[in-house]
N, C-alpha and C positions, 0 to 999 in steps of 0.2 A: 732566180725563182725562190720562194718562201715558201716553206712546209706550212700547209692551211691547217689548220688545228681545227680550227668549228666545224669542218666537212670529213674530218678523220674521226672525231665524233658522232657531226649526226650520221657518218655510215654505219657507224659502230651502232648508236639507237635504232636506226633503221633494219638491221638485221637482228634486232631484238636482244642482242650483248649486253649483257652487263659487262665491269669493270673486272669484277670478280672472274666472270667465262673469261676473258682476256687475259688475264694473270695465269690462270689456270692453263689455258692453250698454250701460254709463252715459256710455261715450265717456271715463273716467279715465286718468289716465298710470301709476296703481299701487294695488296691492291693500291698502298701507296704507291710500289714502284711504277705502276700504271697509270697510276692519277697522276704524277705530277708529271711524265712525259706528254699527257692531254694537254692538260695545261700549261704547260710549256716553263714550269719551272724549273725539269730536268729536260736535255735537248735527246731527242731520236735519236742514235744511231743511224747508221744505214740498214746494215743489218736487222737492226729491231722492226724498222719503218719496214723492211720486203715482210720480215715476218706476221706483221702487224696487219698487211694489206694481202697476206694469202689468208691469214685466218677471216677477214672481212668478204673473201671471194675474188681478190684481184692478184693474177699473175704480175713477176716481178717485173715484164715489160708495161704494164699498166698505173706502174707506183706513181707516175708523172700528175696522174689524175689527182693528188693527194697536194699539187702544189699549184698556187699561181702564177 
């Protein structure tokens, strides 16, 4: 299975997030740290990926939805 990056995204637009609310909720000092794990120049954690997906509205038995 492959972590979906375009769908970890558009949920993130879909609940109306910015990058900025995201950095903020994860307790970060910058929105780069944010941008490049979208983008997939820096890899998710696991950790970050549950935290990522409860600030988005999904329980961590749900994180599954996030991969193909």
């Amino acid at each position: 299975m492959k972590l979906n990056l375009e769908r970890l995204k558009q949920t993130r637009i879909d609940n109306e997030f910015s990058q900025e609310y995201m950095t903020k909720e994860l307790g970060w000092k910058s929105r780069s740290q944010y941008s490049k794990r979208e983008s997939g120049a820096v890899s998710i954690g696991a950790d970050e990926l549950i935290a990522i997906a409860k600030i988005l509205g999904y329980s961590k038995e749900e994180v599954g939805y996030f991969f193909d």
